[in-house]
VMD Tcl script that builds the backbone (N, CA, C; Angstrom):
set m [mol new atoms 243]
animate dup $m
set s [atomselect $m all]
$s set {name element resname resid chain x y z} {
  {N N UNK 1 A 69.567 -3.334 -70.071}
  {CA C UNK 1 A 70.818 -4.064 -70.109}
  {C C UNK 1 A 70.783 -5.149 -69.033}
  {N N UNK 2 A 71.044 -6.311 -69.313}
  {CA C UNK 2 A 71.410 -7.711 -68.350}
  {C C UNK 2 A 72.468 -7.218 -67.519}
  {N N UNK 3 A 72.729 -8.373 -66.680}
  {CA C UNK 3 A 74.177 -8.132 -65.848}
  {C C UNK 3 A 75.120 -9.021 -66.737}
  {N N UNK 4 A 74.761 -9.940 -67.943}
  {CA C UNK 4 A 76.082 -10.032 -68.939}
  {C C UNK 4 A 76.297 -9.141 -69.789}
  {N N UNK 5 A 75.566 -8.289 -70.302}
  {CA C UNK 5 A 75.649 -7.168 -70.890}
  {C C UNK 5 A 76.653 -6.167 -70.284}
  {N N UNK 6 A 76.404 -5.920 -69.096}
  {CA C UNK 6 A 76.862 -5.193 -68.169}
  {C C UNK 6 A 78.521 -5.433 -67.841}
  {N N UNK 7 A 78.353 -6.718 -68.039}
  {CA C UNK 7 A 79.957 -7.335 -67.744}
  {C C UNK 7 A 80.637 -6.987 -68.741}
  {N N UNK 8 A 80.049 -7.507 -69.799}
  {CA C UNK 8 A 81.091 -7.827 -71.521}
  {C C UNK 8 A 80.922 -6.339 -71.898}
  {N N UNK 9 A 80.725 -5.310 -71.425}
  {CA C UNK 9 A 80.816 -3.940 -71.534}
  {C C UNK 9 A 81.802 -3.566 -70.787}
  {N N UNK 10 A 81.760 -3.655 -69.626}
  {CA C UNK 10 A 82.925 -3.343 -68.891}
  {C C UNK 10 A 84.139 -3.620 -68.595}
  {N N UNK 11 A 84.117 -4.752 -69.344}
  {CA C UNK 11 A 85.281 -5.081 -69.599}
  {C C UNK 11 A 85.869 -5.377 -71.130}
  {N N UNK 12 A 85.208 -4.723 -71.810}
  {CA C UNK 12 A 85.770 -3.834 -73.108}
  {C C UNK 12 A 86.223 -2.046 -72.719}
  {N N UNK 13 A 85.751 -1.610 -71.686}
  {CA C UNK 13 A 86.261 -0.305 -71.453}
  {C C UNK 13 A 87.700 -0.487 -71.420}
  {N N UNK 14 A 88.314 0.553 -71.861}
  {CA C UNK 14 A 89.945 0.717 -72.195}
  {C C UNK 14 A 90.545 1.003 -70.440}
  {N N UNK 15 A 90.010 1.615 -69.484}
  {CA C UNK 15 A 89.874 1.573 -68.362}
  {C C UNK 15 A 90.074 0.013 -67.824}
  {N N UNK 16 A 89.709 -0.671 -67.665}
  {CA C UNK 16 A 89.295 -1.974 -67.171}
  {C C UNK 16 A 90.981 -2.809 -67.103}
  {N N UNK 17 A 91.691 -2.213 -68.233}
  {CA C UNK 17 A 93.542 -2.557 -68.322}
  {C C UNK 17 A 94.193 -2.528 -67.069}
  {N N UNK 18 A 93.659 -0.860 -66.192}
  {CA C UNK 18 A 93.815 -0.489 -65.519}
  {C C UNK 18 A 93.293 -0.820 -64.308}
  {N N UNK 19 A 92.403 -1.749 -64.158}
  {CA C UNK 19 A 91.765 -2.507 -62.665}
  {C C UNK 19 A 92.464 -3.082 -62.180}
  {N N UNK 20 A 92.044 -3.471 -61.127}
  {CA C UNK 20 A 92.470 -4.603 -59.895}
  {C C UNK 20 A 91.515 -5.721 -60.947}
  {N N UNK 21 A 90.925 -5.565 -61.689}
  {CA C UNK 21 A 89.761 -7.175 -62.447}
  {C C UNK 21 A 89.452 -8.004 -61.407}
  {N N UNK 22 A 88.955 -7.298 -60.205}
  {CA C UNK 22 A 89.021 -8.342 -59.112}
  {C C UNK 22 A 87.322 -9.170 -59.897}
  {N N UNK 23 A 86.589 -9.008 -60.824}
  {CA C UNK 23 A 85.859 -10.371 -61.342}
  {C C UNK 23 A 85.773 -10.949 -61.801}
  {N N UNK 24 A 87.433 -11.049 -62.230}
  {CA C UNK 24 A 87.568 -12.246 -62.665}
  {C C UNK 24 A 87.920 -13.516 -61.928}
  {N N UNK 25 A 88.152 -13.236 -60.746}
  {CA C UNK 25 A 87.743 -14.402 -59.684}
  {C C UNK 25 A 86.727 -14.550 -59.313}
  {N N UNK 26 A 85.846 -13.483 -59.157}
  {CA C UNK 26 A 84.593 -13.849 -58.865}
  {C C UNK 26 A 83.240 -13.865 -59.431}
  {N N UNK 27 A 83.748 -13.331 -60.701}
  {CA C UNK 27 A 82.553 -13.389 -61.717}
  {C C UNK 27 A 81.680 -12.454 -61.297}
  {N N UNK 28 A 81.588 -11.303 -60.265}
  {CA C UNK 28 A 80.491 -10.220 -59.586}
  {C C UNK 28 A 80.501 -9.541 -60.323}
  {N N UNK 29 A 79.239 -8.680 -60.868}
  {CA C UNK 29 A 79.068 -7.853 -61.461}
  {C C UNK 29 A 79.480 -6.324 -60.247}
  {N N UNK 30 A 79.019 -6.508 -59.316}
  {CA C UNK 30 A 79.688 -5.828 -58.103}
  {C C UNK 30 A 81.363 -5.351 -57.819}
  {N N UNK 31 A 81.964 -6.725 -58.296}
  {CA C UNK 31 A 83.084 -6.758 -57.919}
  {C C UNK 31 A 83.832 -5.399 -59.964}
  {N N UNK 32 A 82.963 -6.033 -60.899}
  {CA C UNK 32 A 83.814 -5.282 -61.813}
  {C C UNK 32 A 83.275 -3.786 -61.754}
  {N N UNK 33 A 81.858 -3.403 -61.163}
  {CA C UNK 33 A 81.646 -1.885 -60.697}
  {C C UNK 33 A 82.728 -0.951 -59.825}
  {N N UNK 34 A 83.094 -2.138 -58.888}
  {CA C UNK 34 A 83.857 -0.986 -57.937}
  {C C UNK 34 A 85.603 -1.358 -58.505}
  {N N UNK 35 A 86.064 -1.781 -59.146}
  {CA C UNK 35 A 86.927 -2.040 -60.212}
  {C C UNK 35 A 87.210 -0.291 -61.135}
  {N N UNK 36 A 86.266 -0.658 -61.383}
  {CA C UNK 36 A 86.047 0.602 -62.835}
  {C C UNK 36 A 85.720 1.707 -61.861}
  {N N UNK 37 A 85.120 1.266 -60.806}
  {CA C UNK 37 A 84.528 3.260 -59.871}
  {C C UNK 37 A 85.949 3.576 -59.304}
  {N N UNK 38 A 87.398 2.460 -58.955}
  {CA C UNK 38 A 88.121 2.789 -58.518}
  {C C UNK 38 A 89.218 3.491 -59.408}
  {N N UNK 39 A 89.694 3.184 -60.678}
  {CA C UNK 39 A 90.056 3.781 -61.867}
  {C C UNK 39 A 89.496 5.289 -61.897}
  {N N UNK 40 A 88.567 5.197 -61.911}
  {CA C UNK 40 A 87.425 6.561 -62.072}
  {C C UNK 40 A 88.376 7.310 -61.453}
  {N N UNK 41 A 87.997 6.983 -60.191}
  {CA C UNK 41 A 88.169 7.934 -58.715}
  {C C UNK 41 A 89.771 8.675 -59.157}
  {N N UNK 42 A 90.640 7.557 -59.252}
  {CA C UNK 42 A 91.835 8.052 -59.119}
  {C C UNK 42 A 92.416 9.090 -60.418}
  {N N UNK 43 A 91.324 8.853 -61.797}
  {CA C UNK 43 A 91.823 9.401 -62.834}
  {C C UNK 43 A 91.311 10.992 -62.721}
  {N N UNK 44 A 90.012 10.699 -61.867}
  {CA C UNK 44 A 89.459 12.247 -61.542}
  {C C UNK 44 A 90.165 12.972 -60.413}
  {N N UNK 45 A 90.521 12.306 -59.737}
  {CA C UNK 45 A 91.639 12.972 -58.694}
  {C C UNK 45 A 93.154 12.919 -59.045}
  {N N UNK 46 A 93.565 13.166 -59.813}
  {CA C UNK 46 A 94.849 13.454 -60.465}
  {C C UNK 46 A 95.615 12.325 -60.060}
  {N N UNK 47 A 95.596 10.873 -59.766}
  {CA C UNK 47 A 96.642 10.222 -58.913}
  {C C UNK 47 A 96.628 9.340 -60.493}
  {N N UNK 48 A 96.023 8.608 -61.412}
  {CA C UNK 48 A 96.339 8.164 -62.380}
  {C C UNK 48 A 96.374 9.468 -64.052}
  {N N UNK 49 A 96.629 8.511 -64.705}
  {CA C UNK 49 A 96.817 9.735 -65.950}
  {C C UNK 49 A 96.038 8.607 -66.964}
  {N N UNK 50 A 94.942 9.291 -67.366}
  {CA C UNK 50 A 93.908 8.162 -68.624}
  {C C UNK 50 A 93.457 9.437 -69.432}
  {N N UNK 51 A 92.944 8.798 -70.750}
  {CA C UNK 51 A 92.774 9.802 -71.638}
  {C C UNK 51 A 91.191 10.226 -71.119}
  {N N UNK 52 A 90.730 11.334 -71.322}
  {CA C UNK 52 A 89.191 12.130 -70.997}
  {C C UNK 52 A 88.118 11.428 -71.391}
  {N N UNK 53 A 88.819 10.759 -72.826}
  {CA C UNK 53 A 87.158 10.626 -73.299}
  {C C UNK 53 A 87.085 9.002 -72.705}
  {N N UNK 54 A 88.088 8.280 -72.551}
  {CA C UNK 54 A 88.101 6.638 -71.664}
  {C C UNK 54 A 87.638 6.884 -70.239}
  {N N UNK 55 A 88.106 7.838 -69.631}
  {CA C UNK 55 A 87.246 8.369 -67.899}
  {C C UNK 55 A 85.750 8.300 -68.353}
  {N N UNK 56 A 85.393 9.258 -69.164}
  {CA C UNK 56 A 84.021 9.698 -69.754}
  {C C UNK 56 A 83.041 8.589 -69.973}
  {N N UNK 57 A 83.276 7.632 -70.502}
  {CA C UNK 57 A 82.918 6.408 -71.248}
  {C C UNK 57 A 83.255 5.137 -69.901}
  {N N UNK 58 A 83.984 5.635 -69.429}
  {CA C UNK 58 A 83.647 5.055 -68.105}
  {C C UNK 58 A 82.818 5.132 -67.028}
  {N N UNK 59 A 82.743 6.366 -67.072}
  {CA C UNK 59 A 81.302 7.368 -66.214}
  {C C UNK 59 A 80.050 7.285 -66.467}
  {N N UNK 60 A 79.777 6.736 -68.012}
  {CA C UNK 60 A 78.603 6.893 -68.615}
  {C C UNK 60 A 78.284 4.810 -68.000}
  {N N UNK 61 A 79.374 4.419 -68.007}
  {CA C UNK 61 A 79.109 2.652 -67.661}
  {C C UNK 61 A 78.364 3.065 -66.541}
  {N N UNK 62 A 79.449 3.389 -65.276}
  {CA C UNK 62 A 79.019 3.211 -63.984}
  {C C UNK 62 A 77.629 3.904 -63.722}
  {N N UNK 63 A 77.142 4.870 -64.665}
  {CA C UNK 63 A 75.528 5.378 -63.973}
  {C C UNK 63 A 74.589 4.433 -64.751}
  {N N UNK 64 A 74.685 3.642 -65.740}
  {CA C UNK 64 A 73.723 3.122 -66.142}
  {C C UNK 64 A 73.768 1.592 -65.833}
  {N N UNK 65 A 75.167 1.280 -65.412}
  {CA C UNK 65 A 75.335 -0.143 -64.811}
  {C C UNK 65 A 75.054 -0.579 -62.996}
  {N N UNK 66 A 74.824 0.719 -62.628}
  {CA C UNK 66 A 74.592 1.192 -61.042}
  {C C UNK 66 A 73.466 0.281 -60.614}
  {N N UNK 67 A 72.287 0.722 -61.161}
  {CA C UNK 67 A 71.379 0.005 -60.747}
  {C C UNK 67 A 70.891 -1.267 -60.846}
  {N N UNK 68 A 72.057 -2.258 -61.776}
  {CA C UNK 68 A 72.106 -3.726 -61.673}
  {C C UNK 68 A 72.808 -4.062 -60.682}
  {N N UNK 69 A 73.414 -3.009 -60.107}
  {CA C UNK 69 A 74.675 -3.754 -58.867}
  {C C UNK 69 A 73.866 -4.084 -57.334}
  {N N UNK 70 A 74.311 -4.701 -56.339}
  {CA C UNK 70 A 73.555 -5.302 -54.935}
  {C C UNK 70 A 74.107 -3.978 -54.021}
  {N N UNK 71 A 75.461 -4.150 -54.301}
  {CA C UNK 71 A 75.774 -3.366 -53.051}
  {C C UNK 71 A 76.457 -1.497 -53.283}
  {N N UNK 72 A 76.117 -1.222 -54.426}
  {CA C UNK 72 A 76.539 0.460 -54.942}
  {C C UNK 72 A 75.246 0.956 -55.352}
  {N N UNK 73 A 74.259 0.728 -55.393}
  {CA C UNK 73 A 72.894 1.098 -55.934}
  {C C UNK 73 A 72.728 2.612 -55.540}
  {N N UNK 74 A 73.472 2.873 -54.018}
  {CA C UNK 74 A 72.843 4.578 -53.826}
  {C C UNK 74 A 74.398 5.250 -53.516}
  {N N UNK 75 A 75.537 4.424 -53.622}
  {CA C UNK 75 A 76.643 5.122 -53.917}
  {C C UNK 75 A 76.881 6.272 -54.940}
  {N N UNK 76 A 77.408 7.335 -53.927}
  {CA C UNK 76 A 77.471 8.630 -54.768}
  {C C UNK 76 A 78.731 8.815 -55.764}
  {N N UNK 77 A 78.789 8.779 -57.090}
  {CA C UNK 77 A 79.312 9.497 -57.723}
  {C C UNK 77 A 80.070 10.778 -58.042}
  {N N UNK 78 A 80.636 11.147 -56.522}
  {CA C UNK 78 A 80.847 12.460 -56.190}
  {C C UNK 78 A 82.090 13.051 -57.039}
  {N N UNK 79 A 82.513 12.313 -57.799}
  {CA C UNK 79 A 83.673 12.687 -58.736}
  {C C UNK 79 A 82.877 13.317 -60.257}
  {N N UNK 80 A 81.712 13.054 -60.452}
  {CA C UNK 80 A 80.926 13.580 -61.224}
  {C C UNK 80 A 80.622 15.026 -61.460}
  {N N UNK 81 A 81.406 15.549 -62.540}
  {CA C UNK 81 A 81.374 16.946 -63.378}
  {C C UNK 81 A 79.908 17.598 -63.105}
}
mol reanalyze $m
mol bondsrecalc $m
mol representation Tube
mol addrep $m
């Protein structure tokens, strides 16, 4: 997967409604990772309410979109089942 691949994926996630979209000012593929890891976080820690299988499908982005990113490459996933 490219890092436009990566983008125009992640921001088709049903999740992504729910961001800060902070790249769309900046166009970072960085910036829409920790976007979507922050959604994550909060839907796995009870503070937002999203449906299972949109968390899920969000989870499956962030491990395979991880290793195109600069600055989350060895960020842990610790919300991970």
């Amino acid at each position: 997967m490219t890092k436009e691949e990566a983008m125009k994926s992640g921001r088709e996630l049903d999740v992504y409604l729910d961001s800060e979209m902070a790249d769309e000012k900046t166009g970072a593929l960085d910036d829409l990772w920790q976007s979507i890891y922050d959604v994550v976080q909060l839907c796995t820690g009870g503070i937002m309410e999203s449906d299972p299988r949109e968390i899920e499908a969000a989870l499956q982005w962030l491990k395979e979109v991880q290793p195109l990113t600069k600055d989350y490459k060895t960020l842990s996933l610790d919300f991970d089942n």
